[in-house]
Backbone as numpy.savetxt, mean C-alpha at the origin, in Angstrom:
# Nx Ny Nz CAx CAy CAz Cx Cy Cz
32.43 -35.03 -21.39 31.37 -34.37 -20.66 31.02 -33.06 -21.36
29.98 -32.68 -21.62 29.38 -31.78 -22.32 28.80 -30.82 -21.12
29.04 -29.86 -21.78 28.79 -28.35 -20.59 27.92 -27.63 -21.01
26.60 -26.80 -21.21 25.83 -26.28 -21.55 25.98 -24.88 -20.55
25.86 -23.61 -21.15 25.51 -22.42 -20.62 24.44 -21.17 -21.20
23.55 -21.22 -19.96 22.57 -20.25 -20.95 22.54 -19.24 -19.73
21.81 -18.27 -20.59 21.55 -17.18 -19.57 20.44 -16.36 -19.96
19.53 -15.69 -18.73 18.42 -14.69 -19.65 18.32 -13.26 -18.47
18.44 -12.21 -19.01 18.63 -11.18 -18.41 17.14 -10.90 -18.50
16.39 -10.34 -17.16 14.98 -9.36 -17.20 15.14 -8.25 -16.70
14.47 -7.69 -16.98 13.76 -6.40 -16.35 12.89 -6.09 -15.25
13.30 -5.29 -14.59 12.80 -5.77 -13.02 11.69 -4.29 -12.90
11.38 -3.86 -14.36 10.83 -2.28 -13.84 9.52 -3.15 -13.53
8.83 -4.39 -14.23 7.50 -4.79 -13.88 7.34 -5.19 -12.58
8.13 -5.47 -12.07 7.95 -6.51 -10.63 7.54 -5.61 -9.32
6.32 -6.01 -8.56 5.48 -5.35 -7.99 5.13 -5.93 -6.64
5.02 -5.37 -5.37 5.44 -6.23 -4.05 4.09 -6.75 -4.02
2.93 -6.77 -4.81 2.23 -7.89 -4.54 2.54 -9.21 -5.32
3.13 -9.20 -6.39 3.59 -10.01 -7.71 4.93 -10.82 -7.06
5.82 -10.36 -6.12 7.02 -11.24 -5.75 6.61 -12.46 -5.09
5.75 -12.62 -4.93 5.70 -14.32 -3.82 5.03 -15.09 -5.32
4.96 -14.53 -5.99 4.46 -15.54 -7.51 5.65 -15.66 -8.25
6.01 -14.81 -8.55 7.33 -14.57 -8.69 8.96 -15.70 -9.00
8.41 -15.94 -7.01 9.62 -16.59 -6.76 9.03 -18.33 -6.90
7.62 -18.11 -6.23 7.14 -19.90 -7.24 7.14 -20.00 -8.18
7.44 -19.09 -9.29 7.91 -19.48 -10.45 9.06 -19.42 -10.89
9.87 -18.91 -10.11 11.30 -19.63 -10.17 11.86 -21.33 -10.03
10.65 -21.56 -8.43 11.22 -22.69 -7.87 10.50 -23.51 -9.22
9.32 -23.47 -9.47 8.73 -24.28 -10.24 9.70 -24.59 -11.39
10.20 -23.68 -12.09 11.45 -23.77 -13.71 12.62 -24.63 -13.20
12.91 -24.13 -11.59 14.31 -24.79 -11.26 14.13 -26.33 -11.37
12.42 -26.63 -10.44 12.56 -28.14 -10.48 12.29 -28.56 -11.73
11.76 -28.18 -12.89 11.55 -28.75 -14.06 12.87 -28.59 -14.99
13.48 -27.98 -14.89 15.13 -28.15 -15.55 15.97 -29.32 -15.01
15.83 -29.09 -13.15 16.43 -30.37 -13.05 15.79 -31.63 -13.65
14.59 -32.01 -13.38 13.82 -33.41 -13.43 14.38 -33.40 -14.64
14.24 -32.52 -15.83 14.67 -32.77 -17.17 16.23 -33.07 -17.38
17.27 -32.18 -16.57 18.21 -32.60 -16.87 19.18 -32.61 -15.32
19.80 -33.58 -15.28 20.05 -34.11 -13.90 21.52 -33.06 -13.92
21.93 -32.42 -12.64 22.93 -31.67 -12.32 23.11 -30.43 -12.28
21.96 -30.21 -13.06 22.03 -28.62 -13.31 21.70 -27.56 -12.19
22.40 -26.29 -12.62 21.97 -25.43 -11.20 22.39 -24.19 -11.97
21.47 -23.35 -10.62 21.49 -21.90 -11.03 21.88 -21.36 -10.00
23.20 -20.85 -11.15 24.26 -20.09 -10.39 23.47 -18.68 -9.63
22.75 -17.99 -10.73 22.71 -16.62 -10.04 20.92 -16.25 -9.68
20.49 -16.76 -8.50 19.57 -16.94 -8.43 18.65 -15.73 -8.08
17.48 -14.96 -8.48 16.93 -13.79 -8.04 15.93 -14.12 -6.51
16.21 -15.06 -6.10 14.90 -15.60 -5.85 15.51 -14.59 -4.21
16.74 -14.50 -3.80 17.10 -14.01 -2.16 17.04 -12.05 -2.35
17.06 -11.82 -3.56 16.98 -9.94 -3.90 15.07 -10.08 -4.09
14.51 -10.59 -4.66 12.99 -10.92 -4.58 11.99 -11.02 -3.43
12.74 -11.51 -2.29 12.70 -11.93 -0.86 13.01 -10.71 0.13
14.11 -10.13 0.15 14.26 -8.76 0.53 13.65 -7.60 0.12
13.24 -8.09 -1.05 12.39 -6.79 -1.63 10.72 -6.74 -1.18
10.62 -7.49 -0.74 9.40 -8.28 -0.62 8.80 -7.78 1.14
10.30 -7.85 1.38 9.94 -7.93 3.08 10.41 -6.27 3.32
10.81 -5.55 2.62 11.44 -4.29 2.17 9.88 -3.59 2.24
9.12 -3.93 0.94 7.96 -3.45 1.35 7.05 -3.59 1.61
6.62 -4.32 2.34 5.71 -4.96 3.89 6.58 -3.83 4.93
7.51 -3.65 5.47 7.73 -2.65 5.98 7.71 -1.12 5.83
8.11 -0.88 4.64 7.64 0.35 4.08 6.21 0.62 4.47
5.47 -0.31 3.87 4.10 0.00 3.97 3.34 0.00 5.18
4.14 -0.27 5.97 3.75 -0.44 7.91 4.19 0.76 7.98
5.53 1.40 7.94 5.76 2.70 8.41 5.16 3.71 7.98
4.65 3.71 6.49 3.55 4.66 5.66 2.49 4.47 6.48
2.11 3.67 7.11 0.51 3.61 7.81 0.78 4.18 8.90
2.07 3.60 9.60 1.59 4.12 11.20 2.43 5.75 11.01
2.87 6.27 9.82 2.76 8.04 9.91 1.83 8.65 9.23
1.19 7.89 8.76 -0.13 8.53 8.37 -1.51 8.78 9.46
-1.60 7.46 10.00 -2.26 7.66 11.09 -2.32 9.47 12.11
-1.55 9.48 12.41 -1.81 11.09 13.12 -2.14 12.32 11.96
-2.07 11.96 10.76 -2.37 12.90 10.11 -3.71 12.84 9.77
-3.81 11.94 9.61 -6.23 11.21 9.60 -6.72 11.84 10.95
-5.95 12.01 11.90 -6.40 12.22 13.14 -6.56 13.73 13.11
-5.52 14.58 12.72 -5.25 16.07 12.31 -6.57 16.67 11.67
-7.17 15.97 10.69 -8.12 16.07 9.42 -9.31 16.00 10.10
-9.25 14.57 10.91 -10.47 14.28 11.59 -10.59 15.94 12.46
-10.01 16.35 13.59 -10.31 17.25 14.71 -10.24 18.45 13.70
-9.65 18.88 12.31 -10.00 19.88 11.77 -11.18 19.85 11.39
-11.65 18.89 10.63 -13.35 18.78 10.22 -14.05 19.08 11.30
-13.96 18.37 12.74 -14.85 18.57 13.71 -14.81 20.15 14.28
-13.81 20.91 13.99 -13.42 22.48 14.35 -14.31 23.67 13.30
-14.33 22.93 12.26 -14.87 23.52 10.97 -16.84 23.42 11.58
-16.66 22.15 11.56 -18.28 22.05 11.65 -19.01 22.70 12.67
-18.12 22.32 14.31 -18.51 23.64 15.51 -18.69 24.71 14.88
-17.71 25.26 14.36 -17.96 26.74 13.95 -19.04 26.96 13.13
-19.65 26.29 12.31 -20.36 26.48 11.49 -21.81 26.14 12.39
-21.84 25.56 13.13 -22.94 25.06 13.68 -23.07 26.38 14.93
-21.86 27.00 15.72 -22.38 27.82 16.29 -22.58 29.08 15.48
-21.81 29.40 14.16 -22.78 30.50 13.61 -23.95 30.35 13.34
-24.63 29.42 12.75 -25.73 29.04 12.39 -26.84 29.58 13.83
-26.71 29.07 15.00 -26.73 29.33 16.16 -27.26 30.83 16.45
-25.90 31.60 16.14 -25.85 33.07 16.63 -26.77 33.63 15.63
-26.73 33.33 14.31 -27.87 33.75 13.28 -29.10 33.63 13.87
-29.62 32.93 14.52 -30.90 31.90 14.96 -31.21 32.87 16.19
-29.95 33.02 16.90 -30.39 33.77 18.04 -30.78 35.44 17.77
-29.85 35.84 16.88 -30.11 37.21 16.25 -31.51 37.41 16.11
-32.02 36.61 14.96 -33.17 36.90 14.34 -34.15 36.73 15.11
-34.04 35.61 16.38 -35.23 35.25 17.21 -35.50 36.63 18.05
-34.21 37.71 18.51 -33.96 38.52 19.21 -34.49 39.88 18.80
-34.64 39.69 17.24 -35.90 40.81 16.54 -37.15 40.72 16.12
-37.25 39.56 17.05 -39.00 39.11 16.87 -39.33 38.10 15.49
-38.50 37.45 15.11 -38.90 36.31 13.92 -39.20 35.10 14.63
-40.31 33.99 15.12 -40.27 33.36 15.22 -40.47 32.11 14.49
-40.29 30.73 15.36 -40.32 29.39 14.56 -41.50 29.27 13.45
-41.00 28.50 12.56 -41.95 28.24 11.47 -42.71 27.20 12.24
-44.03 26.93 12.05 -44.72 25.74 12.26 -45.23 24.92 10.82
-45.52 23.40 11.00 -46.25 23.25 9.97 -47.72 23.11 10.20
């Protein structure tokens, strides 16, 4: 009986949580084409369950980044709207000033 052992080490700096569900069908895809080609074979050390956690790792991350961001859009939002009052009632008090020394409306 003849024993064959191979092995291939990667690099995981490319791998990207939209890229893991391709990823891992291309694992399953190599696994079934090694077997069909050669009957018995298996892979011992499979990435496909650290790929899977990582995966679902950040789908959550990225839920908790949203829902603490949320009150801070909200912060931004009621500062803009604080900014613009103010600006709209100076504009206002200018308007009233000048009307109050006899400048009136332009017509066309």
């Amino acid at each position: 009986m003849a024993t064959a052992i191979w092995f291939q080490i990667f690099d995981g700096s490319r791998v990207r949580p939209a890229t893991v569900s391709r990823i891992v069908d291309n694992v399953a895809v190599a696994e079934a084409r090694v077997t069909a080609l050669l009957n018995n074979t298996t892979l011992d050390a499979s990435p496909v369950s650290a790929l899977e956690s990582y995966g679902q790792a950040a789908s959550t991350l990225t839920l908790v980044l949203t829902v603490f961001s949320l009150p801070i859009i909200g912060l931004v939002a009621y500062f803009i709207s604080l900014i613009a009052g103010m600006v709209v009632q100076r504009g206002q008090s200018e308007i009233a000033i000048l009307r109050s020394r006899g400048i009136t409306a332009a017509r066309s």
